[in-house]
KOLTI-285408 format. One line per 5 residues: number of its first residue (from 0); for each residue y, x, z of N, C-alpha, C. Coordinates in Angstrom, 2 decimals, padded with zeros to 5 digits, always signed. Each point is the difference from the previous one (the first is absolute). Example, Ala and Ser with C-alpha at 12.3 -4.5 7.8 and 13.67 -1.06 7.14 Angstrom:
0 = -005.69 +013.19 +007.80 +001.19 -000.89 +000.00 +001.20 +000.90 +000.00; +001.05 -000.35 -000.72 +001.19 +000.82 +000.06 +001.09 -000.77 +000.73;
//
This chain:
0 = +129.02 +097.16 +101.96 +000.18 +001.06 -000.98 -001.30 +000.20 -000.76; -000.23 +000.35 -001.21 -000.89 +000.14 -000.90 -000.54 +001.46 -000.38; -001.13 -000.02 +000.48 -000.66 +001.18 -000.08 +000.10 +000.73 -001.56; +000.49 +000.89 -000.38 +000.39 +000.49 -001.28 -001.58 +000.42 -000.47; -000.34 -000.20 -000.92 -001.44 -000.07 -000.78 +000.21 +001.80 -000.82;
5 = -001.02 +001.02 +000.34 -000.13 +001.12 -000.61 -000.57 -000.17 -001.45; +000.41 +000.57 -000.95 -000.32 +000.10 -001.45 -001.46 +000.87 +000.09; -000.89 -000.54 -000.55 -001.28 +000.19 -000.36 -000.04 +000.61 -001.40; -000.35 +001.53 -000.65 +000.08 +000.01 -000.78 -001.78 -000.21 -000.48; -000.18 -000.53 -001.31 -000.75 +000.08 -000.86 -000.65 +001.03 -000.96;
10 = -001.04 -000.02 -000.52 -000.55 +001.47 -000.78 -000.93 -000.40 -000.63; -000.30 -000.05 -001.39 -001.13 -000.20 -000.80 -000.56 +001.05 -000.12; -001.61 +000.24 +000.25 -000.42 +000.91 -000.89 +000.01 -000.22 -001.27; -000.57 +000.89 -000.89 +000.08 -000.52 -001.69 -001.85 -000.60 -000.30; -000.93 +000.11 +000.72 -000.87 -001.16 +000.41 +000.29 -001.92 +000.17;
15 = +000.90 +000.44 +000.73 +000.08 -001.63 +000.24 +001.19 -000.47 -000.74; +001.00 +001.16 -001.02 +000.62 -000.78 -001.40 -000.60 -000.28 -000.55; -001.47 +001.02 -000.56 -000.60 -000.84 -000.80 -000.54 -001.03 -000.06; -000.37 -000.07 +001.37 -000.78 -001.44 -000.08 +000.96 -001.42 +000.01; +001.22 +000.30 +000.27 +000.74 -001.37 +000.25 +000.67 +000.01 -001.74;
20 = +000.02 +001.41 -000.25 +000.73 -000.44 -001.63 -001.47 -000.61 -001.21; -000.96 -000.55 +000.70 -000.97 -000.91 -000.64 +000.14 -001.44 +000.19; +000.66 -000.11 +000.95 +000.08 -001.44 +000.67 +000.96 -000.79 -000.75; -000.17 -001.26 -000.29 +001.21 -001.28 -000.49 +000.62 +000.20 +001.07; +001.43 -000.45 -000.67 +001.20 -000.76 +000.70 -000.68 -000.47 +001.60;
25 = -000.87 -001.18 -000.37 -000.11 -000.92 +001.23 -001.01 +000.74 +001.06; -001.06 +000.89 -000.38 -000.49 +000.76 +000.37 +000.72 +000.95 +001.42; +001.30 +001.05 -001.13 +001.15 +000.79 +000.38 +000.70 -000.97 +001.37; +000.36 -000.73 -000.27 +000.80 -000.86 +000.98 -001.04 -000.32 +001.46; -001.05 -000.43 -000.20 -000.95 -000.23 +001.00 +000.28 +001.60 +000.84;
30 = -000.36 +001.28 -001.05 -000.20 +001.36 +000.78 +000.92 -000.17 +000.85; +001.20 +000.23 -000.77 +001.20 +000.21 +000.66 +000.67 -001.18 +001.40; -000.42 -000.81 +000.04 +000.11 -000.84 +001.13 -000.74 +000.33 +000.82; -001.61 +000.66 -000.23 -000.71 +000.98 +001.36 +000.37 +000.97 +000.45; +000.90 +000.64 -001.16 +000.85 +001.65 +000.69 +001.00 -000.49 +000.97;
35 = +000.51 -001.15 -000.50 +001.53 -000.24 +000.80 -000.56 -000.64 +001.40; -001.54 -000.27 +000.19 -000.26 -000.68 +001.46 -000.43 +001.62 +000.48; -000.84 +000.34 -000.61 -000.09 +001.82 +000.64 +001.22 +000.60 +000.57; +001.08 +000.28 -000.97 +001.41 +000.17 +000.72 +000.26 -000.69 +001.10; +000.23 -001.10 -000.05 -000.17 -000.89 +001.09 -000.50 +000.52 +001.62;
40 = -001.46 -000.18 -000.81 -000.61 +000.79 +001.17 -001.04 +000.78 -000.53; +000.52 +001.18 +000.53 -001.35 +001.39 -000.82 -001.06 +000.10 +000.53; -000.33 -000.77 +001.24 -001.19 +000.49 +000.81 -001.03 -001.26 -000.38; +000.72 -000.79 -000.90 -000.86 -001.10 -000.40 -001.51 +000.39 -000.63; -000.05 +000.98 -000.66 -001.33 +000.55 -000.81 -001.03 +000.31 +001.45;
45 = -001.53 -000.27 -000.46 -000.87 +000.77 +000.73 +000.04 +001.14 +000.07; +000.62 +001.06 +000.82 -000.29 +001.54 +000.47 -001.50 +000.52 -000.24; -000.34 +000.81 -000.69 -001.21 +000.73 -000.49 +000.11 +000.88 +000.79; -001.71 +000.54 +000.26 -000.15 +001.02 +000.95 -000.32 +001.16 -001.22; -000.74 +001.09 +000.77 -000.20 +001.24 -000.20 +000.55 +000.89 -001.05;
50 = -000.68 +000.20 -000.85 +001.13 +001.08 -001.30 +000.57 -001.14 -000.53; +000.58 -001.43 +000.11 +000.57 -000.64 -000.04 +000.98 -000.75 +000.56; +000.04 +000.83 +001.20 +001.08 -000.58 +000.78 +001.29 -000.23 +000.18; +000.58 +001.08 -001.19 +001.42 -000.35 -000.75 +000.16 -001.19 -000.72; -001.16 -001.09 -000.35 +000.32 -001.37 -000.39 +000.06 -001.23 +000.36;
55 = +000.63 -000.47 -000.57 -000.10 -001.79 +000.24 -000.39 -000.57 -001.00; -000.94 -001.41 +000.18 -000.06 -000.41 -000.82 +000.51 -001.56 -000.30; +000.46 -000.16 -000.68 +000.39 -001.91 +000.25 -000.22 -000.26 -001.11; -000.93 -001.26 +000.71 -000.70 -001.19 -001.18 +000.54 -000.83 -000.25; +000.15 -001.06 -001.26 +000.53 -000.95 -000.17 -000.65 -000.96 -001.43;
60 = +000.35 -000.41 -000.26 -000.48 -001.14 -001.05 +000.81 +000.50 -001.47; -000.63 +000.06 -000.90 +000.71 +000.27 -001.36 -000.86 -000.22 -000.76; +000.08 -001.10 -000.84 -000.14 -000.87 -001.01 -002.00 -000.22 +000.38; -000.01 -000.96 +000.93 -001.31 -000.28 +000.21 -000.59 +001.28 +000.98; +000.15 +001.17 +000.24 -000.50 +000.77 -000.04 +000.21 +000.61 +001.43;
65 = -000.63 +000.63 +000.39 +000.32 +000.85 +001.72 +000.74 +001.08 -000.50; +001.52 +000.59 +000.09 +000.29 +001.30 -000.30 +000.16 +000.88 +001.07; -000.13 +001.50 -000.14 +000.63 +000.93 +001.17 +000.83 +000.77 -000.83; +001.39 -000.09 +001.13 +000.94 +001.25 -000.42 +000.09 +000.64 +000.95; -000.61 +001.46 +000.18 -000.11 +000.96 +000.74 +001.47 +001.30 -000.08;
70 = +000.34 -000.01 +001.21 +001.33 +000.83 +000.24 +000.00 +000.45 +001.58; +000.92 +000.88 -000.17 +000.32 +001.22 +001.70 +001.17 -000.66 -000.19; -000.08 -000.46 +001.51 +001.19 -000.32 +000.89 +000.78 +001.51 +001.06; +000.56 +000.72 -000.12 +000.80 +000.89 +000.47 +001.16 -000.26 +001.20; -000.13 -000.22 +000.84 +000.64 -000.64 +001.00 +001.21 +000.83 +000.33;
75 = -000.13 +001.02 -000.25 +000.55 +001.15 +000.45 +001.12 +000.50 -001.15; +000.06 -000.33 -000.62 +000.99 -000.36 -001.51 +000.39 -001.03 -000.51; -000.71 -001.32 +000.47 +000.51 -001.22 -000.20 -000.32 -000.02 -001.84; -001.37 +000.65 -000.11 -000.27 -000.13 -001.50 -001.28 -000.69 -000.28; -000.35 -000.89 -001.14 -001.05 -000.47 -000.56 -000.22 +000.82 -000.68;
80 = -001.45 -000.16 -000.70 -000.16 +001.18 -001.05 -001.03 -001.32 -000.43; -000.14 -000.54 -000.82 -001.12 -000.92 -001.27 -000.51 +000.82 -000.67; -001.64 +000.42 +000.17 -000.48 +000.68 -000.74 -000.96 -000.47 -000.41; -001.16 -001.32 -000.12 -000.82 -000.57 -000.96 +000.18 -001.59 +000.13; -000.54 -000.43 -001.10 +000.12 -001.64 -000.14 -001.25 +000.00 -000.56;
85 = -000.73 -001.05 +000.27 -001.41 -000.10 -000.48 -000.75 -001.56 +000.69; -001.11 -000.33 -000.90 -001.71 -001.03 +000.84 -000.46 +001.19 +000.56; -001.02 -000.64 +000.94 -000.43 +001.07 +000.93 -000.94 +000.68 -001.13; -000.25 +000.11 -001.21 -000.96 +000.98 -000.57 +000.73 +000.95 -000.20; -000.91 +001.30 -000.12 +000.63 +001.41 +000.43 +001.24 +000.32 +000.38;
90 = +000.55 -001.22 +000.94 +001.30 +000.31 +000.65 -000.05 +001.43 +000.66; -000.89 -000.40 +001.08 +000.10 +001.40 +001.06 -000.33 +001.01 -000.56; -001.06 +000.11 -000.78 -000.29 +001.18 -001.06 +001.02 +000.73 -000.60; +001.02 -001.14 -001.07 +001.37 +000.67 -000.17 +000.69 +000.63 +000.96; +000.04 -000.47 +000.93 +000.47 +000.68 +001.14 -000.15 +001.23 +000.87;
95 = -001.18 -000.09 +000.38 -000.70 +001.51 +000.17 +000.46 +001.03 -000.86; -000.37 -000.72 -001.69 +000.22 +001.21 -000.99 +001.81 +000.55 -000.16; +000.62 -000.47 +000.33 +001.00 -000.04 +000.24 +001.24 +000.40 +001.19; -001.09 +000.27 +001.13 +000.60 +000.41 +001.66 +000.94 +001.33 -000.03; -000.61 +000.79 -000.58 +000.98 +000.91 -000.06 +001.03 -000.24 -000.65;
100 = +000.17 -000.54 -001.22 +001.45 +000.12 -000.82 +000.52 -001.19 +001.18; -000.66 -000.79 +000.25 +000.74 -001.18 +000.54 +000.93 +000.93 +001.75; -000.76 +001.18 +000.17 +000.26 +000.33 +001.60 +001.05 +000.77 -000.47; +000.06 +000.80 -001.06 +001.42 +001.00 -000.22 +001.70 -001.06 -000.37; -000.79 -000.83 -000.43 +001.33 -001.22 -000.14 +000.37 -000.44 +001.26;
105 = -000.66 -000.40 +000.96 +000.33 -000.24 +000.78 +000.68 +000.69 +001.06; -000.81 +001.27 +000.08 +000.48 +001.56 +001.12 +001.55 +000.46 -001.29; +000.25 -000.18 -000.67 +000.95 +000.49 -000.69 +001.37 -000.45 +000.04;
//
């Protein structure tokens, strides 16, 4: 018998629309094949500690380049939440600046 698979829901902040509504087509398609291994498996990202410990981060390759897409895995709701896409320059910075709006989306 086949273990029935729970629906994972998804959540953009409006941070990480913007950054993917910059991206080409081939670009877009790369993202989106890292979200669908995250779904996959959510615990795939590095877990961040301290006033960061609501994130993950997962790296991957996009167009030459090291990318991080940083998101809260919610175990407890069976929800993603995608809240930055970025090179590591002022990734985490965005982020920091950002913890609170990013924590009421999430607690909400």
């Amino acid at each position: 018998m086949l273990e029935e698979q729970k629906k994972i829901d998804v959540y953009e902040s409006r941070w990480f629309e913007k950054a993917i509504s910059k991206l080409s087509e081939a670009l877009l398609k790369t993202v989106e094949d890292e979200i669908d291994e995250i779904i996959k498996n959510p615990k795939i990202g590095e877990q961040k500690k301290g006033d960061l410990a609501y994130l993950r981060v997962h790296k991957f390759k996009l167009s030459n380049q090291l990318a991080r897409l940083g998101y809260s895995w919610v175990e407890t709701k069976l929800e993603i939440y995608l809240l930055q896409l970025g090179s590591h320059e002022n990734f985490y910075k965005k982020i920091k600046d950002q913890r609170k709006i990013d924590r009421k989306l999430i607690d909400s």
